[in-house]
Each structure stands twice: as structure tokens, then as C-alpha cells.
mmCIF file of the N, C-alpha and C atoms, coordinates in Angstrom:
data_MODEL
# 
_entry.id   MODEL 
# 
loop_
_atom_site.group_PDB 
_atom_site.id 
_atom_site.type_symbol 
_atom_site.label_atom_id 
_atom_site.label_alt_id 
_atom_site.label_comp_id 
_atom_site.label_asym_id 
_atom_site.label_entity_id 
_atom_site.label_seq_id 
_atom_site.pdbx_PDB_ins_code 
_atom_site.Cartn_x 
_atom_site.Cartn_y 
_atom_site.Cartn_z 
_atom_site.occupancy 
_atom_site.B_iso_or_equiv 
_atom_site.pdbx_formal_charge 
_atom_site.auth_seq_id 
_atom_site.auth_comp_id 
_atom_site.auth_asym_id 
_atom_site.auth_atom_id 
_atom_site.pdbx_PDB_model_num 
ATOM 1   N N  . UNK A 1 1  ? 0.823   -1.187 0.000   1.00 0.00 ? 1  UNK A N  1 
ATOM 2   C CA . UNK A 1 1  ? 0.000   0.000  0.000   1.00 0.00 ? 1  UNK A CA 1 
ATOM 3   C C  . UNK A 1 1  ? 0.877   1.264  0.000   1.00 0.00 ? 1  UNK A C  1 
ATOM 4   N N  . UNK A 1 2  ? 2.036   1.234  0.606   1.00 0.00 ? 2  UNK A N  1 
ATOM 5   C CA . UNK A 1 2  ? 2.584   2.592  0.700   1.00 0.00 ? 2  UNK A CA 1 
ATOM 6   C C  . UNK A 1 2  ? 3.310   2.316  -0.230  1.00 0.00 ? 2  UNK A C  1 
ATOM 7   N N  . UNK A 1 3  ? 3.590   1.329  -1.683  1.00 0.00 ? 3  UNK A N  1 
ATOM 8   C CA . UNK A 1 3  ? 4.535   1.317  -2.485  1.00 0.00 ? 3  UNK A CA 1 
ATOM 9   C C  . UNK A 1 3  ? 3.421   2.467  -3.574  1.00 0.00 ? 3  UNK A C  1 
ATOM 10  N N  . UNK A 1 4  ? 1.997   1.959  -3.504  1.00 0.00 ? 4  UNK A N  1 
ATOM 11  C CA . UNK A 1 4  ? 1.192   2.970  -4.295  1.00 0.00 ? 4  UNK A CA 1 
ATOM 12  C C  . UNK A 1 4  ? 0.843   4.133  -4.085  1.00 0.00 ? 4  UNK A C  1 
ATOM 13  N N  . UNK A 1 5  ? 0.830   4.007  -2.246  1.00 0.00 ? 5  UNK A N  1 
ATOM 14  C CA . UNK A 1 5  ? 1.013   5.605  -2.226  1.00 0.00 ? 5  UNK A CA 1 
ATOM 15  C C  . UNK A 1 5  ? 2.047   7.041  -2.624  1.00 0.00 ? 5  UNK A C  1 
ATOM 16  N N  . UNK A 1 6  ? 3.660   5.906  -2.256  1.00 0.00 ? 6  UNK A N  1 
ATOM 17  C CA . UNK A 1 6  ? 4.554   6.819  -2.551  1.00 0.00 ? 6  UNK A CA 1 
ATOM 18  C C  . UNK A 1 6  ? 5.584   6.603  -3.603  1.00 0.00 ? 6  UNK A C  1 
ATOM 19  N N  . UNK A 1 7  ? 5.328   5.348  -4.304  1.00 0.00 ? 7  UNK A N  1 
ATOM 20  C CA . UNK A 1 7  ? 6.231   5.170  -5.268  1.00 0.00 ? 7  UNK A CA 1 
ATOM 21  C C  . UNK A 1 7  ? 6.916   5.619  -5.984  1.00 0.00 ? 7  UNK A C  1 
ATOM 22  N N  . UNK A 1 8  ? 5.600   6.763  -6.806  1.00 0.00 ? 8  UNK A N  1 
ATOM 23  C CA . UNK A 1 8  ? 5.858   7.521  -7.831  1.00 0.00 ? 8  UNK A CA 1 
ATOM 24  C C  . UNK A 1 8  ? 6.872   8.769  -6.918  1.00 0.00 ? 8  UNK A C  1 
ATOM 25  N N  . UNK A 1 9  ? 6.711   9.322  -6.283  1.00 0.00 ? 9  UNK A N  1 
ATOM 26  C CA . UNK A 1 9  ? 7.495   10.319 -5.097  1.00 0.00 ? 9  UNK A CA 1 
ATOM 27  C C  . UNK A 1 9  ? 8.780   10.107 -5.147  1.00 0.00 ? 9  UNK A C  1 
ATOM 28  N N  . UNK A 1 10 ? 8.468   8.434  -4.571  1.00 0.00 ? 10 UNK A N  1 
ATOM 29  C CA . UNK A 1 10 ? 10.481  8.041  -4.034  1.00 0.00 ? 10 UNK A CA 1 
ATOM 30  C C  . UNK A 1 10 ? 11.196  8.022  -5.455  1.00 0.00 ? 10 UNK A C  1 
ATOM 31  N N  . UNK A 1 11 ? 10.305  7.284  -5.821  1.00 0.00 ? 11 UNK A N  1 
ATOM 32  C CA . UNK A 1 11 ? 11.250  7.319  -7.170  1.00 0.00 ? 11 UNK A CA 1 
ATOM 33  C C  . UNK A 1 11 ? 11.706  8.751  -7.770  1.00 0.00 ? 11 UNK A C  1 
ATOM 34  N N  . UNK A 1 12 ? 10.408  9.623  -7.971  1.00 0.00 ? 12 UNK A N  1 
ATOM 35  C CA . UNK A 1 12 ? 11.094  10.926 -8.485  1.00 0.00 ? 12 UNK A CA 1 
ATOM 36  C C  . UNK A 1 12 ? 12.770  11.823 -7.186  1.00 0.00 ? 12 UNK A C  1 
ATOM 37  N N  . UNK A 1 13 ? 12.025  11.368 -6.367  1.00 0.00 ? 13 UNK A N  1 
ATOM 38  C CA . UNK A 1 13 ? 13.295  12.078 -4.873  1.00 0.00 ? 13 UNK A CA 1 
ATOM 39  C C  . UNK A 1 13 ? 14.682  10.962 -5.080  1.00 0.00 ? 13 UNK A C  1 
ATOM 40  N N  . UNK A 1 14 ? 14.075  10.122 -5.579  1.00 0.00 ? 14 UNK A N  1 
ATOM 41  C CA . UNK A 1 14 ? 15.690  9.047  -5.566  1.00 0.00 ? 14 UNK A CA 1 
ATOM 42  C C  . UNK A 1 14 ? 16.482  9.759  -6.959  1.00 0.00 ? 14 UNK A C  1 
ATOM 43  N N  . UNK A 1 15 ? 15.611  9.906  -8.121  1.00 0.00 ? 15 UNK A N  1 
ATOM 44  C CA . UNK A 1 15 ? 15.882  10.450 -9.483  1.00 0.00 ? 15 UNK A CA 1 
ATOM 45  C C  . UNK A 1 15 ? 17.220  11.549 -8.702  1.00 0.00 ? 15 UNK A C  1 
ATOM 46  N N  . UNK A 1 16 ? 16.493  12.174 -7.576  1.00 0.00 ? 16 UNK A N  1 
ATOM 47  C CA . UNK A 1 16 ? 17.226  13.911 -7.432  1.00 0.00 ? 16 UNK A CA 1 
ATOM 48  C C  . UNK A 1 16 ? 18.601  13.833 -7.018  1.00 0.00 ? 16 UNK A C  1 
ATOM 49  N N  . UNK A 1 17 ? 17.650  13.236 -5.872  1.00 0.00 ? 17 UNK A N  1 
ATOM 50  C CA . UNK A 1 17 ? 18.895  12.664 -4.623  1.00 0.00 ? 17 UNK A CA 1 
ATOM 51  C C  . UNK A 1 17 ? 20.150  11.888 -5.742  1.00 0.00 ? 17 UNK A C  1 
ATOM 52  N N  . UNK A 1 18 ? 20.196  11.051 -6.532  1.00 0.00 ? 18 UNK A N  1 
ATOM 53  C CA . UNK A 1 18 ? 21.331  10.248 -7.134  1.00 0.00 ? 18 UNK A CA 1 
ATOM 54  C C  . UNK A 1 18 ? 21.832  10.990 -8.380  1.00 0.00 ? 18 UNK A C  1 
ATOM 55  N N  . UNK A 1 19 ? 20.504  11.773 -8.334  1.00 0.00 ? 19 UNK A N  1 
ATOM 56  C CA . UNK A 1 19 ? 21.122  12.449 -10.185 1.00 0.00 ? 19 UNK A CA 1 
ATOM 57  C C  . UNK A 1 19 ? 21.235  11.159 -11.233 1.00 0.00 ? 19 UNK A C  1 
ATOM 58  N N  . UNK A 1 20 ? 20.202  10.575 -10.967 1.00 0.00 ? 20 UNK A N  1 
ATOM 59  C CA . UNK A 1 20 ? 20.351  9.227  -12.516 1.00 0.00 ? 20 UNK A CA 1 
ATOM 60  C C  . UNK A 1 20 ? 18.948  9.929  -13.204 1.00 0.00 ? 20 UNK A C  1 
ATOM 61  N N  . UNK A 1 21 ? 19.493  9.655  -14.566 1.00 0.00 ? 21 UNK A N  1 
ATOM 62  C CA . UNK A 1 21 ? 18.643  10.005 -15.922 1.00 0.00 ? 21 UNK A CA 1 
ATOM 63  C C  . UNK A 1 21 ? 18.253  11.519 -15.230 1.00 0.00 ? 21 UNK A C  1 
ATOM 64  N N  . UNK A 1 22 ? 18.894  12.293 -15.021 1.00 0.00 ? 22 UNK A N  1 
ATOM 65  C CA . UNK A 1 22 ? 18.242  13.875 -14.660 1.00 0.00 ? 22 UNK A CA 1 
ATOM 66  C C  . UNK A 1 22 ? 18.251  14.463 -15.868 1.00 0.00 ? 22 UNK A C  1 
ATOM 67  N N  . UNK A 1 23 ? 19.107  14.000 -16.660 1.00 0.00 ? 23 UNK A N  1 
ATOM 68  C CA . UNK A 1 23 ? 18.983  15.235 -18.160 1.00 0.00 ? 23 UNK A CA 1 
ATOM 69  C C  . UNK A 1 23 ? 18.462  14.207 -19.521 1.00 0.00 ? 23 UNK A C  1 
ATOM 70  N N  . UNK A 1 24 ? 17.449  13.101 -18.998 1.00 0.00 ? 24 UNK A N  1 
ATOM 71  C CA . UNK A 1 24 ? 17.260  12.211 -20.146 1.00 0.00 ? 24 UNK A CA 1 
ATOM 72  C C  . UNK A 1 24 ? 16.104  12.268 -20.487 1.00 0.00 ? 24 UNK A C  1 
ATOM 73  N N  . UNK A 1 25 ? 15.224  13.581 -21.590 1.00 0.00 ? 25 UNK A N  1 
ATOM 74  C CA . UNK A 1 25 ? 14.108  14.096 -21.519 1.00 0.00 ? 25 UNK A CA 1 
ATOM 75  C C  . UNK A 1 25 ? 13.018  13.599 -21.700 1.00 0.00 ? 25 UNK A C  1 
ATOM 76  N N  . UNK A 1 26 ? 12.792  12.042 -22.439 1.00 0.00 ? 26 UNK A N  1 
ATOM 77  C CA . UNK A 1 26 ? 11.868  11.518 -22.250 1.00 0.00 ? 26 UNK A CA 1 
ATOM 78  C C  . UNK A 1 26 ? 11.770  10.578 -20.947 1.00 0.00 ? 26 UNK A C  1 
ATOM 79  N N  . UNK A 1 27 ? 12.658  9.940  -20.269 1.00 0.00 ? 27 UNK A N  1 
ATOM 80  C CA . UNK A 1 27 ? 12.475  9.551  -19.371 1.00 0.00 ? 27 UNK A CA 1 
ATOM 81  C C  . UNK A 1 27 ? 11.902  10.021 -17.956 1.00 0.00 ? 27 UNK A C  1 
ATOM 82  N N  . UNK A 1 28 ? 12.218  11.685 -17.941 1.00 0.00 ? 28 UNK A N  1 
ATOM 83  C CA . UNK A 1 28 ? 11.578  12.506 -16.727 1.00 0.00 ? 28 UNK A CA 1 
ATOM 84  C C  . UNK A 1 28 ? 10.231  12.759 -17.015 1.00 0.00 ? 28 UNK A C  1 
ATOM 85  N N  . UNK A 1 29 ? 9.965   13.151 -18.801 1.00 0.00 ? 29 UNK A N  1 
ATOM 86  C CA . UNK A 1 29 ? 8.492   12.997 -18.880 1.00 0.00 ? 29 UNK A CA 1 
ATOM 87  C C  . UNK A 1 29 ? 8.254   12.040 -18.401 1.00 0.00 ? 29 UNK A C  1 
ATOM 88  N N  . UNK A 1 30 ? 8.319   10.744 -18.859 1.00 0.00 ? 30 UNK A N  1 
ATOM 89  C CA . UNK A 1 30 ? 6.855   9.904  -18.801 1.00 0.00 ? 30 UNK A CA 1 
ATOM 90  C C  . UNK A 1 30 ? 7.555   9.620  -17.308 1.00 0.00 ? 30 UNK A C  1 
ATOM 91  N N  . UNK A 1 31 ? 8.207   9.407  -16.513 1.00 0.00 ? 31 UNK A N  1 
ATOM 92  C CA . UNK A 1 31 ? 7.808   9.657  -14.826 1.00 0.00 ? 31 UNK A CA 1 
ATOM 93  C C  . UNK A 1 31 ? 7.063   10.569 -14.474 1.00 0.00 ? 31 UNK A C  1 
ATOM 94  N N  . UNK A 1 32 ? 7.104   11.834 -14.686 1.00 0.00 ? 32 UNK A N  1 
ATOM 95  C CA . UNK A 1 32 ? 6.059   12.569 -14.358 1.00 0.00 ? 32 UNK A CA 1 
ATOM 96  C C  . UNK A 1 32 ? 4.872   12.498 -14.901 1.00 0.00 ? 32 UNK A C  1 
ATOM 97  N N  . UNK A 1 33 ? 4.520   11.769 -15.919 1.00 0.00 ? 33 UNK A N  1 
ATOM 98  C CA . UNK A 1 33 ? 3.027   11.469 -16.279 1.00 0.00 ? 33 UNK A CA 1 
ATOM 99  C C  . UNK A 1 33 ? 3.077   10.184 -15.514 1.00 0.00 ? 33 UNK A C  1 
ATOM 100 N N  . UNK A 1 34 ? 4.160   9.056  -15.114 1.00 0.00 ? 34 UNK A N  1 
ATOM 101 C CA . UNK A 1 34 ? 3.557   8.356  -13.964 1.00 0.00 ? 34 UNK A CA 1 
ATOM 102 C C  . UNK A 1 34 ? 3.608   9.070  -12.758 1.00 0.00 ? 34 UNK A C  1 
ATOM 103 N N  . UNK A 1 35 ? 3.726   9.667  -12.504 1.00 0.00 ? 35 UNK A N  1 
ATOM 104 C CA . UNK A 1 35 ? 3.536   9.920  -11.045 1.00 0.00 ? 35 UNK A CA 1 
ATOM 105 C C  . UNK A 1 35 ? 2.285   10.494 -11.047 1.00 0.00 ? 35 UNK A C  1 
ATOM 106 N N  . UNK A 1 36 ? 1.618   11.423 -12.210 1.00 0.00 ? 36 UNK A N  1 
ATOM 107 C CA . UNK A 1 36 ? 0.453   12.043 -12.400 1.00 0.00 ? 36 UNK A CA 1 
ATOM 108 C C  . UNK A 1 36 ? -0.611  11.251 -12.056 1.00 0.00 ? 36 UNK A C  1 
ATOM 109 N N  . UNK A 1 37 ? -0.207  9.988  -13.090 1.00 0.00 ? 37 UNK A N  1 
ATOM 110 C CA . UNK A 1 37 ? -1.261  8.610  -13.221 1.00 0.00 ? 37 UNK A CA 1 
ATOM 111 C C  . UNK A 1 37 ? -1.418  8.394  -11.846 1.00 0.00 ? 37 UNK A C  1 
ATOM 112 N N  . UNK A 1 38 ? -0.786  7.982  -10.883 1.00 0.00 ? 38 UNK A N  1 
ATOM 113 C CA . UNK A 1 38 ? -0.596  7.218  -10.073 1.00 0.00 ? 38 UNK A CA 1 
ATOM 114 C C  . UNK A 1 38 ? -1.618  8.540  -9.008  1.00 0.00 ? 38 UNK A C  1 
ATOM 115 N N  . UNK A 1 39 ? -1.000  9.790  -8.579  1.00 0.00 ? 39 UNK A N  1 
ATOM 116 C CA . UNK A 1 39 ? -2.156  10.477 -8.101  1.00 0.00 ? 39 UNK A CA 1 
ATOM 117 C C  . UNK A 1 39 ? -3.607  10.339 -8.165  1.00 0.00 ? 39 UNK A C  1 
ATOM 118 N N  . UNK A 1 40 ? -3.416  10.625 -9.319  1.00 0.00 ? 40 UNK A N  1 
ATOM 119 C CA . UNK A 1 40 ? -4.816  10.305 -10.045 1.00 0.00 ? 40 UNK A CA 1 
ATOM 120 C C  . UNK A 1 40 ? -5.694  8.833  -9.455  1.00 0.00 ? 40 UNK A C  1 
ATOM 121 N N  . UNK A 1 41 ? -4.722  7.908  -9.467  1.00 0.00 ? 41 UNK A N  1 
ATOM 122 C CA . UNK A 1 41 ? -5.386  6.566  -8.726  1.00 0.00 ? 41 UNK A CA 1 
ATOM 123 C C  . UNK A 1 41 ? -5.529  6.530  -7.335  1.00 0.00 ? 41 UNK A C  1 
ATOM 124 N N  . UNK A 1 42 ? -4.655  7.148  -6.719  1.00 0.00 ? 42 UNK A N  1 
ATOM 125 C CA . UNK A 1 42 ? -5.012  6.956  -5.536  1.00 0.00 ? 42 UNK A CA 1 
ATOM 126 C C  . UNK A 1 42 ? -6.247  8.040  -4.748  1.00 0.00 ? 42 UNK A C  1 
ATOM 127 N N  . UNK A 1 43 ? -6.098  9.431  -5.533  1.00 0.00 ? 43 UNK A N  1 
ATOM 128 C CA . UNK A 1 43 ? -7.231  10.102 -5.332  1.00 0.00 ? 43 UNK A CA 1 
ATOM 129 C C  . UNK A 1 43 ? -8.335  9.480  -5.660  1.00 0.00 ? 43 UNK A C  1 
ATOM 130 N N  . UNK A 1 44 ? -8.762  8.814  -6.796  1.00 0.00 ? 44 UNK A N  1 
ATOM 131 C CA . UNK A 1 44 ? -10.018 8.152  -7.153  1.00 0.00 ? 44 UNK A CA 1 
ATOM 132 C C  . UNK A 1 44 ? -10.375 6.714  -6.057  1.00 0.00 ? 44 UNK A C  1 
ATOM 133 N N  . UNK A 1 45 ? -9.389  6.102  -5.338  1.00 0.00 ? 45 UNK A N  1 
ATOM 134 C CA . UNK A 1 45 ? -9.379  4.793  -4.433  1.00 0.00 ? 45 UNK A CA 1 
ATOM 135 C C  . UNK A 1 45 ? -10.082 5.966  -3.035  1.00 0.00 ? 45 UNK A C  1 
ATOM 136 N N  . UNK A 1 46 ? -9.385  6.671  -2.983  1.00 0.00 ? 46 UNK A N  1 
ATOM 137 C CA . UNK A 1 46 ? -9.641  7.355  -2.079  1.00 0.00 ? 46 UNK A CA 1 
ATOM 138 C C  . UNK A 1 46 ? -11.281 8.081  -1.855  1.00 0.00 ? 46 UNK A C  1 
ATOM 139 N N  . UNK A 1 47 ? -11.612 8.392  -2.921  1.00 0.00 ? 47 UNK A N  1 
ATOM 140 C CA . UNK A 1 47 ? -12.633 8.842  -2.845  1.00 0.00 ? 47 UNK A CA 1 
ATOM 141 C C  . UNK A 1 47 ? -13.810 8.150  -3.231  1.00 0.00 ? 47 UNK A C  1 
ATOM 142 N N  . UNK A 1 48 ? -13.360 6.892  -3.693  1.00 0.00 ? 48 UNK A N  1 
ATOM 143 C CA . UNK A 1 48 ? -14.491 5.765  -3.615  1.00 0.00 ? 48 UNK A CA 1 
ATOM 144 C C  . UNK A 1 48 ? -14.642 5.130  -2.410  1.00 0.00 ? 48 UNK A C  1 
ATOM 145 N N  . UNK A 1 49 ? -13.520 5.500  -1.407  1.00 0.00 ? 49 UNK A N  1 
ATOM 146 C CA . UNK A 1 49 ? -13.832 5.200  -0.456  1.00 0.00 ? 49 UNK A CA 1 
ATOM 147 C C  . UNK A 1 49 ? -14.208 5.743  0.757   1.00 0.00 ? 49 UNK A C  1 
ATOM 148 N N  . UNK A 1 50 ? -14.492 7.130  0.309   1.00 0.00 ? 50 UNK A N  1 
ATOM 149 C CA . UNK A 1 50 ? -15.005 8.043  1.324   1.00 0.00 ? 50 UNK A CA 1 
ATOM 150 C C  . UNK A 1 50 ? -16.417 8.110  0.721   1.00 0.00 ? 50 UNK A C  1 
ATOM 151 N N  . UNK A 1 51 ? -16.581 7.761  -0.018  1.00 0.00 ? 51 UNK A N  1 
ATOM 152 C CA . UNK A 1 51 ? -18.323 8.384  -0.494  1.00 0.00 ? 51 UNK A CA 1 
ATOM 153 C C  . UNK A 1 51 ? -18.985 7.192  -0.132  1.00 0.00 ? 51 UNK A C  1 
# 
């Protein structure tokens, strides 16, 4: 559960923290459209489970 909550996160903070693929421009996109995705899922889990 906390790999879906924070995955997309660690991974982007590990990206920083190590400096791997920092200047490799499609690769930071589509992490940041996963990490988008992945918001996106857990807001919607989340709110199917509050309603």
C-alpha cells in the first residue's frame, strides 16, 4: 500500500537525490506522467472510499 502511495514520489526524490537520468528528456516525462497517473489513482481509491 505505501509502495502505491509513494512510489511515484520516491522514485522521483531518488531520481534527485542520485542524479540518474536527470537530463534524459523523455524519461523525466513519462515519470512525471507516472507519477500524475498514479495520483490520479489513488485520489479516485480514495474517494471511492469516502463516499
Amino acid at each position: 500500500m505505501l509502495g502505491a502511495l509513494f512510489g511515484g514520489v520516491g522514485a522521483w526524490m531518488g531520481q534527485r537525490l542520485l542524479r540518474h537520468k536527470t537530463r534524459k528528456e523523455p524519461f523525466r516525462t513519462q515519470l512525471g506522467m507516472v507519477i500524475v497517473v498514479h495520483l490520479i489513482g489513488v485520489a479516485a481509491v480514495f474517494w471511492l472510499l469516502l463516499r
